[in-house]
FIGUTI-922169 format. One record per residue (C-alpha): chain; y, x, z; residue in one letter; residue number from 0. Coordinates in nm, 2 decimals. Example, Ala and Ser with C-alpha at 12.3 -4.5 7.8 and 13.67 -1.06 7.14 Angstrom:
<nulos>
nuvo / y / x / z / kolvex / numar
A / -0.45 / 1.23 / 0.78 / A / 0
A / -0.11 / 1.37 / 0.71 / S / 1
</nulos>
This chain:
<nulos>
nuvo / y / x / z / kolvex / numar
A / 1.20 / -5.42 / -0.90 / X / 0
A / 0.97 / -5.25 / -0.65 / X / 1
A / 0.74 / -5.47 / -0.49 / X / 2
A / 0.56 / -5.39 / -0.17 / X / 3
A / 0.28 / -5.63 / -0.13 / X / 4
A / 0.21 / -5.71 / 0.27 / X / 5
A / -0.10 / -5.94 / 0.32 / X / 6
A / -0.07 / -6.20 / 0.58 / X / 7
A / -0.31 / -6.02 / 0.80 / X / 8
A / -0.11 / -5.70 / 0.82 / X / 9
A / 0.19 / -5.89 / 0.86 / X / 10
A / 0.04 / -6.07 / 1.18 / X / 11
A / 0.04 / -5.80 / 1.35 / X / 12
A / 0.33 / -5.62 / 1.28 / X / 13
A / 0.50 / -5.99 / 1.42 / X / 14
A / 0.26 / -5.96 / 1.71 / X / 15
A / 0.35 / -5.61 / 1.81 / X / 16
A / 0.72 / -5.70 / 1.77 / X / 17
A / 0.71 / -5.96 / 1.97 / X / 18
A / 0.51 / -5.80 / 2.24 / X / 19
A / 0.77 / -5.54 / 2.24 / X / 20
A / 1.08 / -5.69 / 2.24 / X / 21
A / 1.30 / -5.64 / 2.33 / X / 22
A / 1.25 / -5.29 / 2.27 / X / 23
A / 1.22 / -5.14 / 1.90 / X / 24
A / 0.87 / -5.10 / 1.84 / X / 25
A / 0.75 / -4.90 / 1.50 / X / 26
A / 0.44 / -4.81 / 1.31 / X / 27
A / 0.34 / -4.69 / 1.02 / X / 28
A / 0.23 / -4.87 / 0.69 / X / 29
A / -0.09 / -4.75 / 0.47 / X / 30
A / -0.20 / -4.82 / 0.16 / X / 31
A / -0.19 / -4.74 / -0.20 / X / 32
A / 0.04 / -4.74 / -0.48 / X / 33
A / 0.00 / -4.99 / -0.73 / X / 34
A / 0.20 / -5.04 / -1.09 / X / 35
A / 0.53 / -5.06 / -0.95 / X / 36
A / 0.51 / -5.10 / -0.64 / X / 37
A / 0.25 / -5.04 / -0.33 / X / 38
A / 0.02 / -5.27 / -0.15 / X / 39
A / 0.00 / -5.24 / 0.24 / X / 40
A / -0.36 / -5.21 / 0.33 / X / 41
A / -0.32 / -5.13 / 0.70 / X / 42
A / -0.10 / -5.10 / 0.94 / X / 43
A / -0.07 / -4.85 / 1.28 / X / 44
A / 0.20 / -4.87 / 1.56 / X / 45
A / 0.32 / -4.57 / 1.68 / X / 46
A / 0.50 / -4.48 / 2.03 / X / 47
A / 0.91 / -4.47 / 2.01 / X / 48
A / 0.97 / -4.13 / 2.17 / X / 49
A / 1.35 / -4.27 / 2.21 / X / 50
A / 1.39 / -4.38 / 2.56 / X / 51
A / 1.74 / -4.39 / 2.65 / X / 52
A / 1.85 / -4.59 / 2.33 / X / 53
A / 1.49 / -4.80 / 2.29 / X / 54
A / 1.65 / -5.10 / 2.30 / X / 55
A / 1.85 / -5.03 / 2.01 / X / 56
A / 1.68 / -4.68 / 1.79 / X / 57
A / 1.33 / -4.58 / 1.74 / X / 58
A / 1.17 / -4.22 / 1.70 / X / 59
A / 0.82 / -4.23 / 1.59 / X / 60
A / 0.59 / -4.01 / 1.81 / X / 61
A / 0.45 / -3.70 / 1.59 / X / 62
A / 0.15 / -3.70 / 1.80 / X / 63
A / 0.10 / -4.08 / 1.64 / X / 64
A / 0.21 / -3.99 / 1.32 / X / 65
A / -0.11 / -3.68 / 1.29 / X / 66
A / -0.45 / -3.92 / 1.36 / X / 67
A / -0.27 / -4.18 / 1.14 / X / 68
A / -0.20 / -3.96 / 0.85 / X / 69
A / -0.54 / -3.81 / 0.88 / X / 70
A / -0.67 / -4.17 / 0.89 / X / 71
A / -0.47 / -4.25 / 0.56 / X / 72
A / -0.65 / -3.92 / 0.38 / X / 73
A / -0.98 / -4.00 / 0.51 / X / 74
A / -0.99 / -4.32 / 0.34 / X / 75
A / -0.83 / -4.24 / 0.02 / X / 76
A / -0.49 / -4.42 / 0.13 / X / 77
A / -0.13 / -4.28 / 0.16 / X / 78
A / 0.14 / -4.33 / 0.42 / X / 79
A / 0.36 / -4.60 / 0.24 / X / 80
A / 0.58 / -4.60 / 0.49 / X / 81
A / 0.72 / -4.67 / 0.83 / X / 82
A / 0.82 / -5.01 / 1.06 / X / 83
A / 1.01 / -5.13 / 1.29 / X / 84
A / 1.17 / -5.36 / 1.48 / X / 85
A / 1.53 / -5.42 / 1.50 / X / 86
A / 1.54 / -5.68 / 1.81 / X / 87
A / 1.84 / -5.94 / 1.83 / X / 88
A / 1.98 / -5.76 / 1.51 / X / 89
A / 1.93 / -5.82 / 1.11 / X / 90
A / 1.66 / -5.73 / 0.94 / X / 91
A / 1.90 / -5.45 / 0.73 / X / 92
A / 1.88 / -5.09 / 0.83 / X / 93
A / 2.14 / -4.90 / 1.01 / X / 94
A / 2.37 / -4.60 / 0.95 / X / 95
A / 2.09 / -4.45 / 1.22 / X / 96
A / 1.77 / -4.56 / 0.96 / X / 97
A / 1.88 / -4.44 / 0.67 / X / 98
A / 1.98 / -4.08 / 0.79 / X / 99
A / 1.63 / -4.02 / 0.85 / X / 100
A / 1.47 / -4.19 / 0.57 / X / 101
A / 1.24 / -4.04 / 0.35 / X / 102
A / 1.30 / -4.13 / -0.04 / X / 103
A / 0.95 / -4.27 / -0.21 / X / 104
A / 0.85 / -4.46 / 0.14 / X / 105
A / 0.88 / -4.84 / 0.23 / X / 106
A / 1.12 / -4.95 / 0.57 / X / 107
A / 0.99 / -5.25 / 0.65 / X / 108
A / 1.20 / -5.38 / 0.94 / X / 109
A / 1.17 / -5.71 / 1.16 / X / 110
A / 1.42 / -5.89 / 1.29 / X / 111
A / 1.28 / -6.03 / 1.64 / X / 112
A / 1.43 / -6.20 / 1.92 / X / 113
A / 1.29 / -6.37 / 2.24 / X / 114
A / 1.19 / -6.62 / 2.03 / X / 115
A / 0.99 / -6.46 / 1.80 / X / 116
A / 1.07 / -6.26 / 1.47 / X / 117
A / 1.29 / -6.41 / 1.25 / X / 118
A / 1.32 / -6.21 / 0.92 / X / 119
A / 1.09 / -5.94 / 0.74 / X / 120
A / 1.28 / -5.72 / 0.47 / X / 121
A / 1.18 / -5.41 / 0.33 / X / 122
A / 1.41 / -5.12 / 0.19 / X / 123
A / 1.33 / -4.79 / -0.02 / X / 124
A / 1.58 / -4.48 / 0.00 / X / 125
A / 1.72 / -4.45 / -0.36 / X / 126
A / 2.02 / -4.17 / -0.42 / X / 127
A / 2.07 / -4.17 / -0.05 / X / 128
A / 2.15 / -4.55 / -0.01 / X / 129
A / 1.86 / -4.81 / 0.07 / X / 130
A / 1.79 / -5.06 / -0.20 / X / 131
A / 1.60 / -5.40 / -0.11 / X / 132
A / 1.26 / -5.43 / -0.23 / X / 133
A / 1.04 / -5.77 / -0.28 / X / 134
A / 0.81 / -5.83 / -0.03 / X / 135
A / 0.54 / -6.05 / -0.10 / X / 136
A / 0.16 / -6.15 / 0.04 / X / 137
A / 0.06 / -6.07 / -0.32 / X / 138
A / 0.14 / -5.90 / -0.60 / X / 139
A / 0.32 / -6.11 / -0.84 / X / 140
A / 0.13 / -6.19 / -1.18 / X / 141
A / 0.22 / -6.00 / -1.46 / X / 142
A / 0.41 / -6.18 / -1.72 / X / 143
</nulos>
């Protein structure tokens, strides 16, 4: 199984910019590298939601974020991993909405938030157009 390893301190503040944001979605990206099987989230960027009619229920992340971030990823020999976001008063399972405009090979991380506070972090990877679960953990498992 996948594994997508978010350390405690990028995972802070993903929960403190969804909870600054709700009850809006809020999203981001995730960099890092690629590691055995899986990836290991190294640092992590929000990004504006260009969606303004539907923002309290979709997300569009703002190309003009998306370019300095990417460039940021290259310059220090990290990839994108992936994107996040929030889905406020809702599960922590992507929608119908999320997985039309997934990319396969990237990390969804999504938070579940309400008013008071975030309440689940899952991750999902797009495999033969369906998302399939992937272990998050704050480090990477030992090997057996």
């Amino acid at each position: 199984m996948y594994q997508l390893v978010l350390p405690p301190a990028q995972r802070a503040d993903l929960e403190n910019w969804a909870r600054a944001g709700y009850p809006l979605e809020v999203c981001g990206l995730l960099l890092g590298r690629r590691v055995g099987d899986g990836a290991r989230v190294e640092r992590v960027r929000s990004a504006r939601n260009l969606s303004v009619d539907r923002a309290h229920d979709r997300f569009e992340l703002d190309p003009l974020d998306f370019l300095p971030i990417d460039a940021e990823a290259r310059e220090s020999g990290r990839e994108i991993l992936g994107v996040w976001h929030t889905h406020p008063d809702h599960p922590a399972r992507p929608s119908e909405t999320d997985r039309a405009a997934a990319w396969p090979g990237w990390s969804y991380v999504i938070l579940s938030v309400a008013q008071d506070g975030v309440r689940d972090v899952r991750s999902w990877r797009l495999e033969q157009g369906e998302f399939v679960e992937e272990a998050v953990a704050d480090e990477p498992e030992a090997a057996a």
